[in-house]
N, C-alpha and C positions, 0 to 999 in steps of 0.2 A: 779487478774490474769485471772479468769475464761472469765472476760469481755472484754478484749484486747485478748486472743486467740479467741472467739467466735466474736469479731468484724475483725480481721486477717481472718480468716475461710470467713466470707461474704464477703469479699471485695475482696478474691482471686478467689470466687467461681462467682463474679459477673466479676472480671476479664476475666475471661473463658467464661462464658455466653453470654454477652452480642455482641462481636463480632460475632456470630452464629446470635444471633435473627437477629440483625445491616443489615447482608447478604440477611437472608430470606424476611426484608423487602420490600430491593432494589430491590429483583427478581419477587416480587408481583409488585410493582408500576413498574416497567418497561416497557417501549411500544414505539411502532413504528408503522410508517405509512404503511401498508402493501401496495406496488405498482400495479397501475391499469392496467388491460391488454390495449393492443389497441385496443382492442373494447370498453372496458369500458369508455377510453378517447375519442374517435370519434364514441361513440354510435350513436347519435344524426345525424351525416352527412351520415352515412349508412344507417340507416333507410330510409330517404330522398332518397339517391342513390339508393336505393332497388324498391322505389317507383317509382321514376323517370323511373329505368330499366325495371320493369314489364310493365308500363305505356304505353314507347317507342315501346315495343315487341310488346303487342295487336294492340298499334295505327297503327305499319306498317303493321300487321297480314289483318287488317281491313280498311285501306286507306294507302297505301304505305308511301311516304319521310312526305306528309303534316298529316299523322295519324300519324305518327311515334314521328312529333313535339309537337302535340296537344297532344298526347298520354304521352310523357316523362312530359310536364307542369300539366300536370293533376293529374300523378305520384306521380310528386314532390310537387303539392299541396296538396294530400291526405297524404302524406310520413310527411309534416311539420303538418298538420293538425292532424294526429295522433300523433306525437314525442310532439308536445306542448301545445294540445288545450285535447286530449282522455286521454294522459297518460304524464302527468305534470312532474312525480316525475320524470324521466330519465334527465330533462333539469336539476336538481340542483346535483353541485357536493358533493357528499358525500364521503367525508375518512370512510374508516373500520378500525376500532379502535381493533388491535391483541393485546391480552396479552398471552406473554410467562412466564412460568416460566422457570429459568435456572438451 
């Protein structure tokens, strides 16, 4: 008798149990892709852009419309030269891996 009450006792008490841990599992392995700003997704063409635009400024500063061209291409070949030849890692896209708990 002792042995069917005390196997009732554990099978009721794991009843109870085990849906709690079950939850806390789910709430540890949970995850999502946390969403990249817009600059995070067009980092890469800004930089460029930024290059181009300082480039353009000096070149008209310093030779009007034909500095201004030579100026923005120059820009924009410093702008690509740094974005993928100085500093690599910005061209691969990387997900950030958030874990919540709930």
């Amino acid at each position: 008798m002792k042995k069917i009450l005390a196997t009732f006792l554990m099978v009721a008490m794991m009843a109870i149990v085990i849906p709690f841990t079950a939850e806390t599992a789910n709430a540890q392995t949970r995850r999502y892709y946390k969403p990249r700003s817009t600059y995070q997704k067009h980092k890469n063409k800004i930089d460029i852009g930024v290059g181009a635009g300082a480039g353009a400024l000096i070149g008209a500063l310093l030779g009007g419309k034909r500095g201004a061209l030579i100026g923005a291409a120059a820009g924009a070949g410093g702008g690509a030269l740094y974005t993928w030849v100085i500093n690599p890692k910005t061209k691969k896209r990387q997900r950030v891996r958030v874990y919540r708990r709930y």
